[in-house]
C-alpha angles and dihedrals in degrees: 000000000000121000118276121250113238094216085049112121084208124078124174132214110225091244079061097054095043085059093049088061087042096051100042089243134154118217088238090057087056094055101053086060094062094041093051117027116186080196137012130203143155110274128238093254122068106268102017135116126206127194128172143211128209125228149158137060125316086242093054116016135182146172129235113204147188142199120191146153128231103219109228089221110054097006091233118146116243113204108223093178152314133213134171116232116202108233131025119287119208127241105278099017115133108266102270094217119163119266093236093052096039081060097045093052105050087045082065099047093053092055096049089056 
């Protein structure tokens, strides 16, 4: 990963960056999704918010999606993580985020206290 830009208002988790090599996407992929959410919801962790875009073919459909945090203090995004889910979800469903990275994620979350 490239080194982050200090006047940036984005700033990524490891975990996010480490999906962004998993999942073939570009940072500025990622940030398209936040700045133009086909869909917004509450994330799975205290705090977060996810929204997804859809993407794909009509043949073969996914989702990208992002969870991230706004910081009180200096109103940055923190990019908890991103993943991509093969098919298309409904408004209100639960967030159909992967097991491995539910666990991941919440790992994180418990060491940072």
């Amino acid at each position: 990963m490239k080194k982050e830009n200090p006047h940036s208002r984005f700033s990524w988790t490891q975990h996010s960056q480490n999906k962004l090599l998993q999942y073939s996407l570009s940072e500025n992929r990622v940030k398209r999704v936040i700045r133009h959410p086909k869909r917004i919801e509450e994330g799975i962790a205290p705090g977060t918010i996810a929204c997804l875009q859809k993407a794909g073919s009509k043949k073969h459909p996914y989702e990208l999606w992002v969870m991230y945090v706004i910081e009180k203090k200096t109103k940055n995004i923190k990019i908890i993580s991103t993943w991509k889910y093969p098919g298309t979800t409904k408004p209100g469903d639960p967030i159909p985020i992967p097991p491995e990275i539910f666990g991941e994620i919440i790992e994180d979350l418990a060491h940072r206290g």
